[in-house]
Kinemage of the C-alpha trace (Angstrom):
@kinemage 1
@onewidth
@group {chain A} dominant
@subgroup {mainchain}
@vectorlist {calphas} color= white
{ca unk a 1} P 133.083 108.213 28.520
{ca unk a 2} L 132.090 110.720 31.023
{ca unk a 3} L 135.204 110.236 33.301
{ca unk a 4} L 137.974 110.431 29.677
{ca unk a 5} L 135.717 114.001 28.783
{ca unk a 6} L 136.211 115.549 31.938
{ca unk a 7} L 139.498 114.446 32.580
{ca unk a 8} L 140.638 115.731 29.152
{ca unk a 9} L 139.218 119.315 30.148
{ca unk a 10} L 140.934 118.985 33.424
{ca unk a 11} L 144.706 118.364 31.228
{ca unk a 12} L 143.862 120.633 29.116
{ca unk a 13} L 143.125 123.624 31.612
{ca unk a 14} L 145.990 122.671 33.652
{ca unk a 15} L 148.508 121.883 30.628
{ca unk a 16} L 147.654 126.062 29.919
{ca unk a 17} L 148.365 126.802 33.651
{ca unk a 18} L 151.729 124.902 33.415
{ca unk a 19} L 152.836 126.393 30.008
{ca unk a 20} L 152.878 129.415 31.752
{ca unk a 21} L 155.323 128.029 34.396
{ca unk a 22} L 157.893 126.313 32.112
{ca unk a 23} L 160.745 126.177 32.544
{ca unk a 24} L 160.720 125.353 35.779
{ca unk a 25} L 164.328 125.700 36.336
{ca unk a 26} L 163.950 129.098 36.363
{ca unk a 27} L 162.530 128.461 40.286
{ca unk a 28} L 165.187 126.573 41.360
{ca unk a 29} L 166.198 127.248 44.692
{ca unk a 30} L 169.330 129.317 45.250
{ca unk a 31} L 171.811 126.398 46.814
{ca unk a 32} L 171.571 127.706 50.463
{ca unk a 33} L 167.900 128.541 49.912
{ca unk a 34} L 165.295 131.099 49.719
{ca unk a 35} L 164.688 131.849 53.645
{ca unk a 36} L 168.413 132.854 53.914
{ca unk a 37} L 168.758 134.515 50.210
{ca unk a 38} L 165.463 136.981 50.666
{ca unk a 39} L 166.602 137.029 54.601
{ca unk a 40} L 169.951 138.647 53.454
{ca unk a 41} L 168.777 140.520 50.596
{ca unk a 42} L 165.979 142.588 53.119
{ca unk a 43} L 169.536 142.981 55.750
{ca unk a 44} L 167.855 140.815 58.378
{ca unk a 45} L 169.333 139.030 60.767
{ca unk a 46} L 168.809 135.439 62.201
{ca unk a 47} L 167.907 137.583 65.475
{ca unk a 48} L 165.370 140.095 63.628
{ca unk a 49} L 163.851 137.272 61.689
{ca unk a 50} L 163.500 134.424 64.808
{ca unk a 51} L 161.800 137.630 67.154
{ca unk a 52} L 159.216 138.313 63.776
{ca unk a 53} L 158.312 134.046 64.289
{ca unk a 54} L 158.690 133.896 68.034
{ca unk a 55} L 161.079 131.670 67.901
{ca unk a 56} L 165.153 131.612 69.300
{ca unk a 57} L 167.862 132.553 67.147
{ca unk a 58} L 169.490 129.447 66.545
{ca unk a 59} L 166.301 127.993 65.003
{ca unk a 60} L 166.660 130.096 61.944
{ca unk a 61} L 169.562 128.672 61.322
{ca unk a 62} L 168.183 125.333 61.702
{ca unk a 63} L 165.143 126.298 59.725
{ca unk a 64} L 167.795 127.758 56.944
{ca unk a 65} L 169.581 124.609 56.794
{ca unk a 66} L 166.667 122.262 57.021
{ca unk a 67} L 165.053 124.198 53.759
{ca unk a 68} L 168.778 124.011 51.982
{ca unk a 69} L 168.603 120.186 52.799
{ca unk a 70} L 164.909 120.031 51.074
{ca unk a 71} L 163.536 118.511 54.570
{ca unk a 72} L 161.315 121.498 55.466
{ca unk a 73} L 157.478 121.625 56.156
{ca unk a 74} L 155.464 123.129 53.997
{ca unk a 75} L 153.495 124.688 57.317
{ca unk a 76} L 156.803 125.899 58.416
{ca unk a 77} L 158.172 127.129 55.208
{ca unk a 78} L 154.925 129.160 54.670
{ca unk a 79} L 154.822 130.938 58.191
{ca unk a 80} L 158.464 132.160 57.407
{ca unk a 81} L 157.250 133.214 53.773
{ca unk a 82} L 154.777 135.486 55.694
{ca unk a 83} L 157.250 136.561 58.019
{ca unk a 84} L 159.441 137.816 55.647
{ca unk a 85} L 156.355 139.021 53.909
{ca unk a 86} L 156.530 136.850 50.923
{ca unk a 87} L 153.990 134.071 49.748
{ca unk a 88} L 154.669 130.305 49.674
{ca unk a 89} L 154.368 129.353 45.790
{ca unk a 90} L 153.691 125.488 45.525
{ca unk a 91} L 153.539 123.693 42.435
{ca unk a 92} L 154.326 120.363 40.591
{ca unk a 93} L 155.481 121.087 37.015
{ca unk a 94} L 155.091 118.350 35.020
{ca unk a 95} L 158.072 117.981 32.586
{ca unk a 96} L 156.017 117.509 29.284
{ca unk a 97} L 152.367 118.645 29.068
{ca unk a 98} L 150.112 116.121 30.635
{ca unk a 99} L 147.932 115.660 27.331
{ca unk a 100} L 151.342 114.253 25.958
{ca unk a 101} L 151.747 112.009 29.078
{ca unk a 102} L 148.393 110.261 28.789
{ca unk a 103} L 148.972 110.080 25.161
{ca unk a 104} L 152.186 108.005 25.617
{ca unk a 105} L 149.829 105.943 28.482
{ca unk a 106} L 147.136 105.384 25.761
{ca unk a 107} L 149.558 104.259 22.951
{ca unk a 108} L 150.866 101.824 25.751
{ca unk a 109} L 147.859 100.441 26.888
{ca unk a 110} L 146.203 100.259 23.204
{ca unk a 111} L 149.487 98.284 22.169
{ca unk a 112} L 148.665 95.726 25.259
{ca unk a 113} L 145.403 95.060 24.512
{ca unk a 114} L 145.841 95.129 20.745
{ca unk a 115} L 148.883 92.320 20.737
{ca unk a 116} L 146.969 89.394 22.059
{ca unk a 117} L 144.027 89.770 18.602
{ca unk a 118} L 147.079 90.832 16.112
{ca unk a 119} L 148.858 87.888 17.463
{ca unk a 120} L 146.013 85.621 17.033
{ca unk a 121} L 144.712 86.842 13.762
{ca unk a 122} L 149.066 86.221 12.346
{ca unk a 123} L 148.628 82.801 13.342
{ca unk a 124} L 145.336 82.549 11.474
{ca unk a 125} L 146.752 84.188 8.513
{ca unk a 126} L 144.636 86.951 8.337
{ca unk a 127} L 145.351 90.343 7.790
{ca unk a 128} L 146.298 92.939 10.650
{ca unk a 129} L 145.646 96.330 9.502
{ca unk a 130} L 148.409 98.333 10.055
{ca unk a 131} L 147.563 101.434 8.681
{ca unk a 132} L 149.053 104.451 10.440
{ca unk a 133} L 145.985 106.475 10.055
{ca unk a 134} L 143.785 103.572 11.451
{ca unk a 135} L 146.121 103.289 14.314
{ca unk a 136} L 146.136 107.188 15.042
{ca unk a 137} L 142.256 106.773 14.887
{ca unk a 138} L 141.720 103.883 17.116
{ca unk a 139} L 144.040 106.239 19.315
{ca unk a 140} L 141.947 108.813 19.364
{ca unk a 141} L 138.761 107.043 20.191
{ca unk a 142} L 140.737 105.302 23.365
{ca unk a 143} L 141.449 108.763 24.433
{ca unk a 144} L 138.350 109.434 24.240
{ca unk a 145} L 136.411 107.022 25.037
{ca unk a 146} L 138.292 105.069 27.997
{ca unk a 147} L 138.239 106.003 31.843
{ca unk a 148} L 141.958 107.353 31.861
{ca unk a 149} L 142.635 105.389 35.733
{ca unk a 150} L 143.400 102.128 33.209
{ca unk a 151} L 145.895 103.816 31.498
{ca unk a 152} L 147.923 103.095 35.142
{ca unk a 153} L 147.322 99.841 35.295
């Protein structure tokens, strides 16, 4: 119970964070990238910019291209930030808030563990409750109440 309590606080700080952030299509990339956008934007050339890194001119290039492509290093990509005097932002948006994520988990793994006993309990002819508001409930205390790593399973 511990583990689902402090993982809830942890979705719920960083669901605020990320609200902040969305859409995140608003950072896409421009299509030949940033290096070379903010590179010709300040007037630099591949020359100016390889002598700030210490590096030869045709490597820009190749460092331009390789960011375009999406196969750049995260090392790399932040020592040209700073030489251009910018700062590396990194991030993984999630695309819905992560509360709603483990929600959809829960309902999931509820439903697998509840099939098997409704099943069973049909075949006896008993009753299954089926009450939306039990089902929201018993939701809510799997939230709360269950180590969120089975939710993966």
């Amino acid at each position: 119970m511990r583990k689902a309590k402090l993982a809830g606080r942890s979705r719920a700080h960083l669901d605020e964070r990320f609200r902040k952030l969305r859409p995140p299509a608003r950072f896409a990339p421009p299509v030949r990238g940033w290096i070379k956008a903010i590179r010709t934007a300040l007037g630099m050339s591949t020359a100016q910019l390889a002598k700030r890194l210490r590096v030869r001119q045709p490597s820009i290039v190749a460092l331009e291209q390789s960011e375009a492509k999406g196969t750049m290093e995260l090392a790399t990509l932040r020592r040209v930030a700073a030489a251009l005097d910018c700062t590396l932002v990194y991030a993984l948006v999630p695309n819905k808030p992560l509360e709603a994520t483990v929600r959809d988990r829960a309902r999931t793994f509820a439903r697998r563990r509840l099939e098997p006993m409704e099943h069973s309990m049909l075949l006896e002819n008993q009753k299954v409750r089926a009450k939306a508001r039990d089902a929201k409930a018993r939701l809510e205390e799997i939230i709360r109440e269950t180590n969120p790593r089975l939710f993966w399973d």
